[in-house]
C-alpha positions in Angstrom: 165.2 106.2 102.0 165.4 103.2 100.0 161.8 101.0 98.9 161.5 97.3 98.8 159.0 95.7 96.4 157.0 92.5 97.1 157.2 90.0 94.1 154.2 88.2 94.6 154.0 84.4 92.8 151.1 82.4 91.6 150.8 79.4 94.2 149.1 77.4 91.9 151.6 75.5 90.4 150.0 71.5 90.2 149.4 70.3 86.6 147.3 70.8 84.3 146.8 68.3 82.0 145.6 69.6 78.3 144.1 67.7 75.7 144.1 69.6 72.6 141.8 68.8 69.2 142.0 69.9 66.1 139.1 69.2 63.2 139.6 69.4 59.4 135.7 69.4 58.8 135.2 68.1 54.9 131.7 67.1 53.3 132.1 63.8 53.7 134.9 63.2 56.4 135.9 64.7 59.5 139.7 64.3 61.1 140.7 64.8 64.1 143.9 65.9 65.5 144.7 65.1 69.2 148.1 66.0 71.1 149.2 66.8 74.8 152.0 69.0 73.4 153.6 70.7 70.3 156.3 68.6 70.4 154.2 65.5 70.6 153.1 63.9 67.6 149.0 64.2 67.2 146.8 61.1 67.3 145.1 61.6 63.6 141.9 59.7 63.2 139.1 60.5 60.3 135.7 59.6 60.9 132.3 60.0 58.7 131.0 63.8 58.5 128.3 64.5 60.9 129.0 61.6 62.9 129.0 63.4 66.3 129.1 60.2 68.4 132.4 58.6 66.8 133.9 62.1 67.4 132.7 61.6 71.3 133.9 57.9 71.4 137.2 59.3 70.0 137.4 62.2 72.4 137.5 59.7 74.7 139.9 57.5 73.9 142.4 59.9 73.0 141.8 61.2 76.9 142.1 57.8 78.3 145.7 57.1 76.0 146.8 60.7 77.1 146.1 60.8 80.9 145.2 57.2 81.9 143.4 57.0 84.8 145.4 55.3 87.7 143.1 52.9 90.4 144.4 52.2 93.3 143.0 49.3 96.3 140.9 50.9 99.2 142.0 49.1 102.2 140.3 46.7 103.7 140.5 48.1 106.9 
């Protein structure tokens, strides 16, 4: 008697959009490495050592250039 075997497949298959960082942490500098993709070329920025809120504010921006956020218009209905 012959078998059958069920295949069964992940459903989730929307999009997941990954940011990824890489740090070269000196004493007196910090840089950054952002890219969506190994074949992309990373966003390279350098910023003072210890300075935790230029890495946030650059964490940021490299989201916002990567995945920009699209708005639409509610109707006015």
């Amino acid at each position: 008697m012959a078998t059958t075997a069920t295949t069964r497949v992940n459903q989730e298959t929307a999009f997941t959009p990954t940011l990824f960082l890489a740090f070269e942490l000196g004493v007196n500098k910090w840089k950054l490495g952002f890219t969506t993709g190994a074949a992309q070329r990373p966003r390279e920025r350098q910023v003072p050592a210890g300075d935790c809120q230029t890495v946030l504010e650059e964490i940021r921006r490299a989201k916002s250039e990567a995945y920009p956020i699209v708005k639409t218009k509610k109707s006015a209905n």
